[in-house]
N, C-alpha and C positions, 0 to 999 in steps of 0.2 A: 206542234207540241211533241210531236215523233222527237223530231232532231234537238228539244229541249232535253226529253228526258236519257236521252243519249247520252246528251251535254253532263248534266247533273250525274250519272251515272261515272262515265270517263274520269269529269274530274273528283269526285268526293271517294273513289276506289283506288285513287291515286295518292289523295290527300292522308287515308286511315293508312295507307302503308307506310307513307315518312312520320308518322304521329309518333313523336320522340317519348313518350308516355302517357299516361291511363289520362293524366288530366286534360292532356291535349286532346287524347283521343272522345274523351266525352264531349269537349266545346264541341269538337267536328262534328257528332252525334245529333248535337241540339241542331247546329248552323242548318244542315240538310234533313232532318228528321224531327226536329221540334214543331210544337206547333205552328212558328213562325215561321221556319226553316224554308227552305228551298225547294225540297220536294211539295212539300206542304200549299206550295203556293202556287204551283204549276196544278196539282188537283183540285184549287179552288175553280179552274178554268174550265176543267171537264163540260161544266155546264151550258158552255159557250159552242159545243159541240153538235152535232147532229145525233141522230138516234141512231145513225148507223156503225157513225165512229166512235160513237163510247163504249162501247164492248172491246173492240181492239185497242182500245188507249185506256182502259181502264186493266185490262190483263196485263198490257204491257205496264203501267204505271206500278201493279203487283209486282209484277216480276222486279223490278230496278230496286222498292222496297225491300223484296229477298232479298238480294244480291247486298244490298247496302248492309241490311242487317246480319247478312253471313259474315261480311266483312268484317264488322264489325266486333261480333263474337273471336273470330281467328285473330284480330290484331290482338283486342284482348288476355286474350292467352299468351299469347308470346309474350308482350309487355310484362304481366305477372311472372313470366318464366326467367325472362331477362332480371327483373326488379328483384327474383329472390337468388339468382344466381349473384347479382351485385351486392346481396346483401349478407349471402352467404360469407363472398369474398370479403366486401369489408367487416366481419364477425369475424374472422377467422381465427382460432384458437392456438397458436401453437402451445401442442400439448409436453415438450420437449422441455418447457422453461419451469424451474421453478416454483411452485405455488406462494403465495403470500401467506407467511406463517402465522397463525391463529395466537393468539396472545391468551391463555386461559385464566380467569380470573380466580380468586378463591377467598375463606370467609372474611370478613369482617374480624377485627383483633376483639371486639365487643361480645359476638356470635359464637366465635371460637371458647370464651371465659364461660359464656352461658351453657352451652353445649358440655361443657367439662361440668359445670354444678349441676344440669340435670341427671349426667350419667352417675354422678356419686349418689344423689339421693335416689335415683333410681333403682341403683344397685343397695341403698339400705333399703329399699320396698314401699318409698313413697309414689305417690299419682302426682302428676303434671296436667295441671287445669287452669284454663285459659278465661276471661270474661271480659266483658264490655270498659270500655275506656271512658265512656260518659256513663256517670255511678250517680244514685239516688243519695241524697244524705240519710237514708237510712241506714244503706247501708257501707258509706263510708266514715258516719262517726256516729248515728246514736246509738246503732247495733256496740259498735266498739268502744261502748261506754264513755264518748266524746260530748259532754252534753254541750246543749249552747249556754253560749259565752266562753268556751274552751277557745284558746289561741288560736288555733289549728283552724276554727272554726269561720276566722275573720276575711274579711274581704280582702286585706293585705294578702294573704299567706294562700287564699285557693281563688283558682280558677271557676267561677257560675255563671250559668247559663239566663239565670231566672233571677230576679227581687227577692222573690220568699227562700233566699237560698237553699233549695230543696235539689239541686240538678245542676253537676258539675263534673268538671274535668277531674277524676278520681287523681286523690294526692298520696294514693298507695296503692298495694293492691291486694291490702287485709280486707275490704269488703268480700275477696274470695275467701277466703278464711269463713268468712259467717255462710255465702251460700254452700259452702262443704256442709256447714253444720248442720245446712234447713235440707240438706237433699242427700248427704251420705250417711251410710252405716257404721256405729262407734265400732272398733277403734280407726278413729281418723290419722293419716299421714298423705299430707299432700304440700306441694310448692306450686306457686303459683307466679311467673313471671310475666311481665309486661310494660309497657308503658306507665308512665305516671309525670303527673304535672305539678309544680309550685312556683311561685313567684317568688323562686332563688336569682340573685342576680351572679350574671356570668362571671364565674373566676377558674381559675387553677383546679380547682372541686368541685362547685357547682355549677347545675342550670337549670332553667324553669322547664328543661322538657328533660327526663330522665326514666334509668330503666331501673324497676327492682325484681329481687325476688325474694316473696314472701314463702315462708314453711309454717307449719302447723304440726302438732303431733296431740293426737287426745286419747289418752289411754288410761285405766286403770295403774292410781300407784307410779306415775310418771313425776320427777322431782326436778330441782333447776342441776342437779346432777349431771341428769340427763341431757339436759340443754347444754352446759359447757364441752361435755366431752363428745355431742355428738356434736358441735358447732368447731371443736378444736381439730377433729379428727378429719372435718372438708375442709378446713383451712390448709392443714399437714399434706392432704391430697391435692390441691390446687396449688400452694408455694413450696411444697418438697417438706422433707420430715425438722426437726427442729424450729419451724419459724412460730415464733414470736410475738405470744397475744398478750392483752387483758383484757379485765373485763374492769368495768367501773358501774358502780352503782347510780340510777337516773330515774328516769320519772315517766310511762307513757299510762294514757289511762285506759287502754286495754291489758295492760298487766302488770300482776301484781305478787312478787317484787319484778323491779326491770333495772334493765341491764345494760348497757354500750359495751360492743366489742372493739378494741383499737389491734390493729397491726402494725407493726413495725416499718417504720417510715425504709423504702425500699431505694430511696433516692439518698440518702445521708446516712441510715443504718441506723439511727437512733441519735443522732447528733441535734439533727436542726436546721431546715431548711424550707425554700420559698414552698415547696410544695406543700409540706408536713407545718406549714407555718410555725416555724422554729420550736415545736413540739417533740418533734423526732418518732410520735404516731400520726397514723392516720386514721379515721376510726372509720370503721367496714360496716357495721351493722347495731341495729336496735334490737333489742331480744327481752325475755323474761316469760314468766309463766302468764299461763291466759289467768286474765282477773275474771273471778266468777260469779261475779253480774253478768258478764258476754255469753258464759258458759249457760246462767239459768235464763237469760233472753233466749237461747237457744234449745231451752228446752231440756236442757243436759243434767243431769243428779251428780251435784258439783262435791255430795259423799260419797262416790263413787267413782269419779272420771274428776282426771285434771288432768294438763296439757301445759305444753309451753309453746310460743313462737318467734317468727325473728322475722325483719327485714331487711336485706344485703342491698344495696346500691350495687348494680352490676358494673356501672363504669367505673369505679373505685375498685371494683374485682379487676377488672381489666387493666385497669393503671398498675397494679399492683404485682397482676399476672405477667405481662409483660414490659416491666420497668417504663411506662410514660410520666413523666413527666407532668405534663397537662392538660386533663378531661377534653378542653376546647378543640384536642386534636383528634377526636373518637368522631366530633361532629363535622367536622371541617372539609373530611373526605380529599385532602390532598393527595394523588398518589404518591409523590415522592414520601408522603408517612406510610400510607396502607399498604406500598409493595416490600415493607420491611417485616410484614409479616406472613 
């Protein structure tokens, strides 16, 4: 057994020195030190010994156990030191070269139109207020004097959620208009932009997912005065001074009288084209003063307070702001569109 453990000693302390890496060196680990191993199996014999020889073959069998396992631990080491020097080397940075230049992106031509209508009402001292994109029909048509059987109202024309059409994809975003009225203090000025859904089919102008922004002004003594020249004056601020409104008279049944804003067709100038559908406008927004059924649903002393509101299609702002052509290109996200602005 002497000259066994000798054996096993010699050769596995020779073996853990050439061990080309960590995974070889653990096989070798198991081979001689596993349960099954080879040391392992020379101390199963111990007991085939006398009483006198297992004290020296059992210290000696200690010791060859050290020994293996020192080994073991020092090839270890090395291996890792070698494996992170190799890893070092193949990492290696030169720091000399060039970096790869950052490509920075910037807004959306959409983001950019909105960000300009928030700062101008901002700067007339309206609130910017935000709300829920799935809207109660409370408060997107009977608050807003939309009763049923209203067009607006039909399965054609909105997005629900439910049968009892009571829960749907908001097709505006006048329902904030009404929680201003249930939750702030008179005199009201706020815009409200966001999402909004209809079941427009995709053209040149429209689509069934789109952004608006909604305004509100409720004040003492406020008249549709008010509404053309404070609607004329963020036009004149957004497309430069001179350009080119009307208004035409129209129909919504939150207010009363209403109004359609058109702008001047920015692709033909008033001529007539695919865009402008040989109109030579394009019309930007719904407006007129709040009809005061909305005002006394809300609680409001409609001899005392009136107001007016409006709703802007924001990517028709944008098409207009920046000469496009056609809406389908806002969603499309091609960069060769978006890096032209």
């Amino acid at each position: 057994m002497k000259e066994q453990l000798a054996k096993i000693r010699s050769e596995a302390l020779a073996a853990f020195a050439s061990a080309p890496d960590s995974a070889a060196l653990d096989a070798l680990r198991v081979q001689y030190l596993g349960k099954k191993g080879e040391l392992t199996g020379v101390l199963k014999m111990m007991g085939k010994l006398s009483a006198e020889e297992r004290p020296a073959m059992g210290q000696l069998a200690n010791e060859v156990r050290a020994a293996l396992e020192t080994a073991i631990e020092e090839t270890s080491a090395k291996l890792a030191e070698a494996a992170l020097e190799q890893q070092l080397k193949d990492e290696a940075v030169d720091v000399t070269i060039p970096g790869t230049e950052v490509k920075m992106g910037h807004k959306h031509p959409m983001y950019i139109a909105l960000d300009e209508i928030k700062d101008i009402f901002v700067g007339m001292g309206f609130t910017v207020l935000d709300g829920p994109e799935v809207e109660l029909a409370e408060y997107n048509f009977d608050r807003l004097n939309a009763e049923e059987g209203h067009p607006s109202r039909d399965w054609s024309d909105t997005f629900y959620f439910d049968e009892d059409s009571r829960v749907m994809l908001r097709s505006q975003t006048s329902p904030m208009q009404v929680r201003a009225m249930d939750t702030m203090e008179l005199p009201i000025r706020i815009v409200a932009p966001g999402r909004v859904y209809r079941k427009d089919e995709v053209d040149a102008t429209h689509s069934p997912m789109f952004h608006q922004v909604e305004g509100m002004v409720i004040d003492k003594g406020v008249t549709m005065a008010d509404l053309k020249g404070t609607l004329n004056t963020v036009v004149e601020q957004l497309y430069g001074a001179g350009t080119k409104t009307r208004f035409r008279p129209h129909h919504f049944p939150f207010t009363e009288p209403s109004c359609e804003m058109d702008v001047q067709c920015h692709k033909c100038g008033g001529v007539g084209c695919p865009t402008c559908k040989g109109e030579g406008w394009i019309e930007l927004l719904g407006a007129g003063m709040i009809h005061p059924k909305v005002l006394q649903m809300a609680g409001i002393n409609t001899e005392i307070y009136s107001g007016w509101a409006f709703g802007i299609g924001l990517e028709r702002t944008a098409m207009r702001r920046f000469k496009i052509a056609d809406l389908r290109l806002i969603f499309e996200n091609d960069i060769r569109f978006l890096e032209q602005f």
